[in-house]
C-alpha positions as CSV (number, residue, x, y, z in Angstrom):
1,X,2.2,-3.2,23.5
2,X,0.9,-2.8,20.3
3,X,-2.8,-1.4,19.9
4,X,-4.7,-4.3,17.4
5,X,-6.8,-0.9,16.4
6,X,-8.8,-0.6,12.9
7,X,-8.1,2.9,12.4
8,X,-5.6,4.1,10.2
9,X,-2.0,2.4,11.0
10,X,1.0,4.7,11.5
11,X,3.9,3.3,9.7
12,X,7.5,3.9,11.6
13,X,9.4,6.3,10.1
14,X,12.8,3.5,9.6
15,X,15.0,4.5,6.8
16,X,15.4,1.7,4.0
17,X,19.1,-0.1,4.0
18,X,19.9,1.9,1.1
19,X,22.9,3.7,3.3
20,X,25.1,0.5,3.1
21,X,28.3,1.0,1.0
22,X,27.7,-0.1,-1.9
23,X,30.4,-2.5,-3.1
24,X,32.0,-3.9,-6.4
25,X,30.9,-7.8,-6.0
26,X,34.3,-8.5,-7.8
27,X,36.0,-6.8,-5.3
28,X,34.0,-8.4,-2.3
29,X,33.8,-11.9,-2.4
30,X,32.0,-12.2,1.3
31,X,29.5,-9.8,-0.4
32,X,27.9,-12.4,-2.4
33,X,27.9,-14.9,-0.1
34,X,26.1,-13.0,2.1
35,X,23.8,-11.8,0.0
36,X,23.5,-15.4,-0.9
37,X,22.5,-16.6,2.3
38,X,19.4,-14.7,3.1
39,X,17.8,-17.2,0.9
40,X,18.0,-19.5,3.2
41,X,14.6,-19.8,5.5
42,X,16.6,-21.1,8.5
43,X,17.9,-16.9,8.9
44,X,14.0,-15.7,9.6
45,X,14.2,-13.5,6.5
46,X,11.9,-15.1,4.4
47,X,8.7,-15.4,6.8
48,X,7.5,-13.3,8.9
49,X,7.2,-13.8,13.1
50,X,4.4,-14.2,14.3
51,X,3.3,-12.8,17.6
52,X,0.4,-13.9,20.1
53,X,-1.3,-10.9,19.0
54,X,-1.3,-12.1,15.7
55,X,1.0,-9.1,14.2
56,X,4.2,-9.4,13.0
57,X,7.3,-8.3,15.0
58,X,9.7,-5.6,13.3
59,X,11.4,-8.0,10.8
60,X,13.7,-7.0,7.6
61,X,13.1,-8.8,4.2
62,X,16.2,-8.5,2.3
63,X,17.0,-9.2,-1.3
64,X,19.9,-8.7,-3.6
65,X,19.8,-6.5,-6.5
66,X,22.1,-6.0,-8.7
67,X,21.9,-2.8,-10.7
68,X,23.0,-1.8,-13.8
69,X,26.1,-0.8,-13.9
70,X,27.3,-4.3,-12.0
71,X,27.4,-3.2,-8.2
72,X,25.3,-4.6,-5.1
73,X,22.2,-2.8,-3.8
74,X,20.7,-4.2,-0.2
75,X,17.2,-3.5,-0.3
76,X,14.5,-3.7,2.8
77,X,11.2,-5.2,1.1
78,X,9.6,-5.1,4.4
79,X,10.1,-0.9,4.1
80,X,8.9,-0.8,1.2
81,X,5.6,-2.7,1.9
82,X,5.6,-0.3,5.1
83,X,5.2,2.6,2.5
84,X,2.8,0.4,0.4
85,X,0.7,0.5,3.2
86,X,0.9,3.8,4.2
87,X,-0.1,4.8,0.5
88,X,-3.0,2.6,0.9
89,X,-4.6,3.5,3.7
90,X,-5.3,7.2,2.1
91,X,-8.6,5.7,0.4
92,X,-9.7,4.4,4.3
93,X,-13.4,4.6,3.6
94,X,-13.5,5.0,-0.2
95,X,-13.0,1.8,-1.6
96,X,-15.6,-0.9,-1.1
97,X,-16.4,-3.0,-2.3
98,X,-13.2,-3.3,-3.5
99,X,-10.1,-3.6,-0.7
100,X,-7.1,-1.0,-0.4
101,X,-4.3,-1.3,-2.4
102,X,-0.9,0.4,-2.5
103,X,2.2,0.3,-4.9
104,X,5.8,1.5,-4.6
105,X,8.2,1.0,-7.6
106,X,11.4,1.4,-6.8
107,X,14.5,1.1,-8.6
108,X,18.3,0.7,-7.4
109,X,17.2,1.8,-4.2
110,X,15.6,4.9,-5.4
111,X,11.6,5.2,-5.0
112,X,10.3,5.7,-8.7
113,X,6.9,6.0,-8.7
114,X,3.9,5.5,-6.0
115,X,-0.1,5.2,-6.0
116,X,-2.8,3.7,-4.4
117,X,-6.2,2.6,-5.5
118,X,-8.7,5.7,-4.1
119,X,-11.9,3.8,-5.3
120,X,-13.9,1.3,-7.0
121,X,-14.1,1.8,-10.6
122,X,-10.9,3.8,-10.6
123,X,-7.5,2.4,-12.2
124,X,-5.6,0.0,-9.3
125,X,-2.6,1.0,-7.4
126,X,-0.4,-0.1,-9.8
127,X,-1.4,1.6,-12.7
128,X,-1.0,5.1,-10.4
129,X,2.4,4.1,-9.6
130,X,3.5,2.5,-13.4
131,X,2.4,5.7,-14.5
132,X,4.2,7.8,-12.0
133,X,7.3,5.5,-12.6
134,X,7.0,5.9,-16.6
135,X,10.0,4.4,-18.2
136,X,11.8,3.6,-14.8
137,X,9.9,1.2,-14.0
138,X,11.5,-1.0,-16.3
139,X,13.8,-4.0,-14.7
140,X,12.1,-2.0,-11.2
141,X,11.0,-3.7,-8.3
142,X,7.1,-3.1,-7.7
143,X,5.8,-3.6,-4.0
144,X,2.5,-4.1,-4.2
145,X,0.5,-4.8,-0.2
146,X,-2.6,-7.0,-2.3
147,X,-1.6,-10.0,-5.2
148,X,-2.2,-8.1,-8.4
149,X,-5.4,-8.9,-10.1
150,X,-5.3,-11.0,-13.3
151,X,-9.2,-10.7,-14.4
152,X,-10.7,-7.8,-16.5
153,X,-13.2,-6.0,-14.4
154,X,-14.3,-3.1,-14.6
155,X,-10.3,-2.2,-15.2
156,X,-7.7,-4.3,-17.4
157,X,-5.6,-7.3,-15.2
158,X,-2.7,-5.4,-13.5
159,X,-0.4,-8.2,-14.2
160,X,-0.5,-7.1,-17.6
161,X,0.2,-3.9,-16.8
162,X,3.3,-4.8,-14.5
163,X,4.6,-7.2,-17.7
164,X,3.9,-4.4,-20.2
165,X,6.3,-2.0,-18.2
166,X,8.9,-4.6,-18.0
167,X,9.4,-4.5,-14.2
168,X,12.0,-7.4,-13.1
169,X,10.5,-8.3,-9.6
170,X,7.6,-7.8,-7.7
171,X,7.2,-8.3,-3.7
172,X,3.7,-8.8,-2.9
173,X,2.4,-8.7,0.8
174,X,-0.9,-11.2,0.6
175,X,-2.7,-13.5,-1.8
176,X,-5.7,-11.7,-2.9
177,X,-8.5,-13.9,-0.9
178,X,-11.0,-13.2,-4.3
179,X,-11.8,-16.4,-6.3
180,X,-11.8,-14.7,-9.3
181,X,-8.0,-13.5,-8.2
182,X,-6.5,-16.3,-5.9
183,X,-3.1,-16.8,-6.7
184,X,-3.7,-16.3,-10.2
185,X,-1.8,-13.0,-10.7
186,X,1.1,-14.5,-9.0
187,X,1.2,-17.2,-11.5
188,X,0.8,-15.0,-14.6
189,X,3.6,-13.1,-13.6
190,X,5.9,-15.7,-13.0
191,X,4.8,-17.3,-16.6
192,X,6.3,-14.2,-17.9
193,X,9.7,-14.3,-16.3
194,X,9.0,-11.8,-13.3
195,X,10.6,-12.5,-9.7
196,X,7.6,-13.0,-7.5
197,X,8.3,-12.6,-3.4
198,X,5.6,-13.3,-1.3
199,X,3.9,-12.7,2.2
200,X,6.2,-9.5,3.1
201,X,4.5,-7.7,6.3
202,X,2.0,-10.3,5.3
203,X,0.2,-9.4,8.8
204,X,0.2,-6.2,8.3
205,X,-1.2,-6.0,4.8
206,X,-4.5,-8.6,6.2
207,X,-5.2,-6.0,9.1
208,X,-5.3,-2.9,6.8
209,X,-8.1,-5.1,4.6
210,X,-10.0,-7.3,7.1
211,X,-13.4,-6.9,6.1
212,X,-12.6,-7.1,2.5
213,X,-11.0,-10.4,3.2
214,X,-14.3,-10.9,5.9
215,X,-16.6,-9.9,2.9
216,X,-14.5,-12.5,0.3
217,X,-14.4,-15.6,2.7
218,X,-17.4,-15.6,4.6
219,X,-20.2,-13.6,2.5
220,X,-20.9,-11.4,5.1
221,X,-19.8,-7.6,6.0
222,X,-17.1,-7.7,8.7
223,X,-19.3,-6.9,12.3
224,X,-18.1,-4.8,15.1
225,X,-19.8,-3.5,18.3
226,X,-19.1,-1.0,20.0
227,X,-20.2,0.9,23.2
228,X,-19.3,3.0,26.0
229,X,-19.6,2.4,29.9
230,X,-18.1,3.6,32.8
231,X,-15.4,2.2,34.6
232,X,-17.7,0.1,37.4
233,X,-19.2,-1.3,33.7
234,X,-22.1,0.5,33.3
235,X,-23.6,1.1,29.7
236,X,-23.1,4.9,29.4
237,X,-24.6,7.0,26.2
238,X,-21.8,9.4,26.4
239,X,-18.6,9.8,24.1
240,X,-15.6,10.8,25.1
241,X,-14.5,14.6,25.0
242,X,-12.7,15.2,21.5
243,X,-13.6,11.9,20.0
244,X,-15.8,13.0,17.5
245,X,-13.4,15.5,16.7
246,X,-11.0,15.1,13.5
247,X,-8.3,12.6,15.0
248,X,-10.8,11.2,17.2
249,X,-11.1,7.8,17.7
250,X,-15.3,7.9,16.5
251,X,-14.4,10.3,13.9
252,X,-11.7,7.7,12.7
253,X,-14.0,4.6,13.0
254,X,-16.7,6.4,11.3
255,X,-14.2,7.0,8.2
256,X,-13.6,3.4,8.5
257,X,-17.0,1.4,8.3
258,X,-19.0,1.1,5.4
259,X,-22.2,1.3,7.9
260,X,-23.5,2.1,11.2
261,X,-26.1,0.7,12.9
262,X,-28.5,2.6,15.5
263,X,-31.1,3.3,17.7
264,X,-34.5,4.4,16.4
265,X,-34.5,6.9,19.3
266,X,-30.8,8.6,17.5
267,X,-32.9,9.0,14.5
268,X,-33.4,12.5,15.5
269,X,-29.1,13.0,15.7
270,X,-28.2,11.9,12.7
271,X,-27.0,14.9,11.3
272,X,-24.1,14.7,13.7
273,X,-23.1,11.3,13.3
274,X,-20.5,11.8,10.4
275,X,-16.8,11.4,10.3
276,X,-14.3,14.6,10.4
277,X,-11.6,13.4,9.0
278,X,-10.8,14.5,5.8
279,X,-10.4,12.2,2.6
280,X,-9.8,11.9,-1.5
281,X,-13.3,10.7,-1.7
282,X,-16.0,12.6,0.8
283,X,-17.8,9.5,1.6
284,X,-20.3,9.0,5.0
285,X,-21.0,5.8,6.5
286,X,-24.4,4.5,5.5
287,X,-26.9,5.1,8.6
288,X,-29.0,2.1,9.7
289,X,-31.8,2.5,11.9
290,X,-34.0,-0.4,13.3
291,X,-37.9,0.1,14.3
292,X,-40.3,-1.7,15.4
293,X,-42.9,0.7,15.8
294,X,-43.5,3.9,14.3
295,X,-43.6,5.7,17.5
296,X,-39.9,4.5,17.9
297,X,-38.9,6.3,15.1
298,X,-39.0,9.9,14.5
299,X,-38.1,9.6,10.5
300,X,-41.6,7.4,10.6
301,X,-43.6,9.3,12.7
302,X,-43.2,12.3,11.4
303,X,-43.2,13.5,7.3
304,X,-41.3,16.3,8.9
305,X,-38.4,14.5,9.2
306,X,-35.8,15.1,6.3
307,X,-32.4,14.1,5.6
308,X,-30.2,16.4,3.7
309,X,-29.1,15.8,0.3
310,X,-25.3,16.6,1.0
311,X,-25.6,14.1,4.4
312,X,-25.0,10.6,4.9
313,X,-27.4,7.9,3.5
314,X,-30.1,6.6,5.4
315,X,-31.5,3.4,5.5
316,X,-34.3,2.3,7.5
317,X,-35.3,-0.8,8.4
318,X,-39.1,-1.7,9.7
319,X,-41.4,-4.7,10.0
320,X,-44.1,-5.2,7.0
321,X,-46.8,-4.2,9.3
322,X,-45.8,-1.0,9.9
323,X,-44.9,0.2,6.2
324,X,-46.5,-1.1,3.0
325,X,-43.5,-1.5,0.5
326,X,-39.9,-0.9,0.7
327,X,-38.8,2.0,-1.3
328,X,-37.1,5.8,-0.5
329,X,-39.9,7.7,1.1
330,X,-40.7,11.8,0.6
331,X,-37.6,12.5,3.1
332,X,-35.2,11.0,1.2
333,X,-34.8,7.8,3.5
334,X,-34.9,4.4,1.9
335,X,-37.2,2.2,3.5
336,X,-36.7,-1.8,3.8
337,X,-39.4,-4.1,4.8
338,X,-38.8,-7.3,6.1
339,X,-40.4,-10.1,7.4
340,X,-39.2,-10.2,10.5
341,X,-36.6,-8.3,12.1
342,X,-33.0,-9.2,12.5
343,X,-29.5,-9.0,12.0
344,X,-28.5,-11.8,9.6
345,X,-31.2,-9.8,6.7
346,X,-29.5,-6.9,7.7
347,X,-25.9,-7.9,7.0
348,X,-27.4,-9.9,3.7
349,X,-28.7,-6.4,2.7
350,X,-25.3,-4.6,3.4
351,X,-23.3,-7.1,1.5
352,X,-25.7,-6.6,-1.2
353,X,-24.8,-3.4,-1.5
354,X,-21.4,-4.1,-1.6
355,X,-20.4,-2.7,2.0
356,X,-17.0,-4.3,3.4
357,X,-17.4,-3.4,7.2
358,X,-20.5,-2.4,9.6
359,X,-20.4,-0.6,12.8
360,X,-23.4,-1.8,15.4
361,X,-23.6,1.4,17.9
362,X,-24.5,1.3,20.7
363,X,-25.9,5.0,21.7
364,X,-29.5,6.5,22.5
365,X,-31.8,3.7,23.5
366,X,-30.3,0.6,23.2
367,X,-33.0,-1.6,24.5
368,X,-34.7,-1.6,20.9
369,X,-30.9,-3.0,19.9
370,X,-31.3,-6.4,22.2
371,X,-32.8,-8.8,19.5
372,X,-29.2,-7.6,17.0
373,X,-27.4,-8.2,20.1
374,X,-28.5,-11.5,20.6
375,X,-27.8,-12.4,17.0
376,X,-24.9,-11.2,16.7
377,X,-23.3,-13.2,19.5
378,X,-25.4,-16.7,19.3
379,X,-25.1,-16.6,15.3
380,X,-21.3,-15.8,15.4
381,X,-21.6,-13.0,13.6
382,X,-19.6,-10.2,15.4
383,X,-15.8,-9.9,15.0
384,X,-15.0,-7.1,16.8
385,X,-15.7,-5.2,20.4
386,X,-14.7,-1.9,20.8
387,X,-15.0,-0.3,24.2
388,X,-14.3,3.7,25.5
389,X,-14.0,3.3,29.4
390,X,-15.4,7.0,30.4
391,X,-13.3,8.6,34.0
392,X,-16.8,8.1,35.9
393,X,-18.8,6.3,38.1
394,X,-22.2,5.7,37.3
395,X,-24.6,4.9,40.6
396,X,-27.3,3.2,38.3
397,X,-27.4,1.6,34.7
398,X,-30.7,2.5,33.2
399,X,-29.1,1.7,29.4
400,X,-29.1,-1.9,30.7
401,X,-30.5,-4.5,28.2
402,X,-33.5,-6.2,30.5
403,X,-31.9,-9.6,29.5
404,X,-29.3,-11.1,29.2
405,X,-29.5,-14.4,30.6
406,X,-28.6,-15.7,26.9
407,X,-25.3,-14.7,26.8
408,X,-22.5,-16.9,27.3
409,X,-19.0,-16.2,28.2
410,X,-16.8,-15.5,25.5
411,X,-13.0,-15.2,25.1
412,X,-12.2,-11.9,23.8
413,X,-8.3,-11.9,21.9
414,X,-5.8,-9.7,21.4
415,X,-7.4,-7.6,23.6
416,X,-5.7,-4.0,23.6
417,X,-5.8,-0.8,25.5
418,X,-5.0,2.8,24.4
419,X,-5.1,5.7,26.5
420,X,-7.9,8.3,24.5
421,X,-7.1,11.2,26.9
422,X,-9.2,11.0,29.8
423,X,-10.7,7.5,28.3
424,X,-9.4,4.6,27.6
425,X,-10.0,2.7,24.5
426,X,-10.3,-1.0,24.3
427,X,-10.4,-3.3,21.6
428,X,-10.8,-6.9,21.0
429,X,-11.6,-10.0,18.9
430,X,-14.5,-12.5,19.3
């Protein structure tokens, strides 16, 4: 059973196909047809299986090369994107509110050059691996796990890049879902004579970049909830032992998300809220905290409170009638004011600011939570559950919301288990 699991995806360690013989075609006639004959759709090459949990099953995307000096090469695309992949998902964190992007040039069989995009505002994947390849990238083969882009930003178009280094082919894994993008760099590349495949590990490539591609079709920051409770379902305010630890699965999630919503009452705790896992970029999750009275909230009630410089970000959000005007207070917290309280302004806020993904936590108090709660499921705006089931038995649930009368039964899909040591881990899709 495969674990539908937003933290960083292991990639198999499968060897490409580059340990075939490699044969004269003159000398091989069956070679070429062969070869020929992956072409054709009705073999399964060409698109992806699809599985009821929405990933794709191990499937090889083969393609004929012929190399320079006139023998057959059987490349895997579908390894390659693999690696694309795996490239990418070194930037987990660091990227929005752009998505992550990895390249692999590779030329008769031989990987050439490699990069990956670590952040916004720095050159794309491709132009790390172009550069890597330098002048082998010429009639190369670049796997690329996002369509290139084909707008000046605040970079120049990667298609141009890709044309300028005379690659011959270039095996993309998903359509960039960006308007300004949208098929557009598949187009200029194929104007200018380049092989274009498309939708290898397809799957694969959308669940590495799901709340950029949230973010892009919906205007929103991809949503996820998640909570502990113990295994007769009790809400517990506990975390599993070692999974705040480096490896952990909070440590993990917490390099993930762009945000994280909780509790006034944690406000005092957020010191220890931060991820452990190490990264190119040393980048926290924003902390959200909600109030609605200043005796919920120690950052309000107090001038005391402070939040170090070095620390993750904190934002606060507060009705008008307990604070003036929004702003960033003495203690280094901003402050936003709104009219009324809830989770829709929130997530306009966050996509404001550029944020891809947002964590809603449930830990401390969750009782001042409810009214996100509420929202999120009757607006449709959660995604994503995410559940630790702690080894204990809890005799009462005090964290219980008062109410919840309001909330209907929904289908959870691809729901998946993983075993966290003692815990188990469940995730899930609204």
């Amino acid at each position: 059973m495969q674990i539908t699991c937003h933290l960083p995806i292991s990639i198999p360690s499968i060897n490409p196909r580059t340990s075939i013989p490699v044969l004269s075609l003159s000398s091989n006639p069956r070679l070429i047809s062969n070869l020929t004959s992956i072409q054709n759709p009705k073999h399964g090459f060409k698109i992806p299986h699809k599985s009821q949990t929405g990933f794709s099953k191990p499937c090889f995307v083969l393609a004929a090369m012929r190399s320079e000096d006139g023998v057959a090469v059987v490349v895997d695309d579908a390894f390659y994107m693999r690696k694309s992949v795996e490239l990418a998902n070194r930037a987990i964190g660091c990227t929005s509110p752009n998505p992550m992007v990895g390249c692999v040039i590779v030329k008769d069989g031989a990987v050439v050059g490699e990069g990956f995009h670590p952040k916004a505002g720095q050159p794309h994947a491709e132009v790390f691996a172009l550069r890597d390849a330098g002048d082998l990238a010429e009639n190369a083969t670049a796997y690329v796990s996002l369509e290139p882009c084909n707008h000046y930003g605040r970079t120049p178009p990667c298609t141009e890049a890709l044309i300028k280094a005379k690659v011959k082919r270039v095996v993309i894994g998903m359509v960039d879902p960006n308007p300004i993008v949208f098929s557009s760099g598949i187009s200029r590349l194929k104007d200018a004579g380049i092989d274009v495949t498309m939708g290898v590990e397809e799957e694969l490539c959308k669940k590495m970049n799901e709340g950029f591609i949230h973010r892009m079709l919906t205007g929103k920051p991809f949503l996820a909830l998640r909570y502990s409770i113990s295994v007769n379902g009790c809400f517990v305010d506990k975390i599993g032992e070692g999974d705040t630890d480096t490896g952990g699965y909070y440590s993990k999630l917490l390099q993930e998300y762009d945000a994280i919503i909780l509790s006034s009452s944690f406000s005092d705790k957020l010191p220890s809220i931060s991820s452990q896992e190490d990264t190119n970029a040393s980048i926290q999750p924003i902390q959200i905290i909600v109030a609605s009275n200043v005796l919920q909230s120690p950052i309000l009630a107090s001038s005391s409170s402070t939040v170090e410089e070095s620390g993750p970000k904190v934002v606060l959000f507060t009705g008008k009638e307990l604070v003036a005007e929004s702003g960033i207070n003495s203690s280094g917290v901003e402050t936003v004011v709104l009219e009324k309280i809830n989770l829709d302004s929130i997530l306009d806020y966050c996509y404001r600011r550029g944020l891809c993904s947002v964590l809603l936590d449930l830990r401390g108090n969750i009782k001042d939570l409810a009214v996100l709660m509420r929202d999120g499921f009757e607006q449709k705006l959660l995604q994503k559950v995410v559940i630790e089931v702690l080894p204990e038995w809890s005799t009462k649930d005090e964290r219980q919301i008062a109410s919840m009368e309001w909330l209907e039964s929904k289908h959870v899909k691809d729901l998946q288990s993983k075993q966290l040591g003692r815990s188990v881990l469940l995730e899930g899709y609204f």
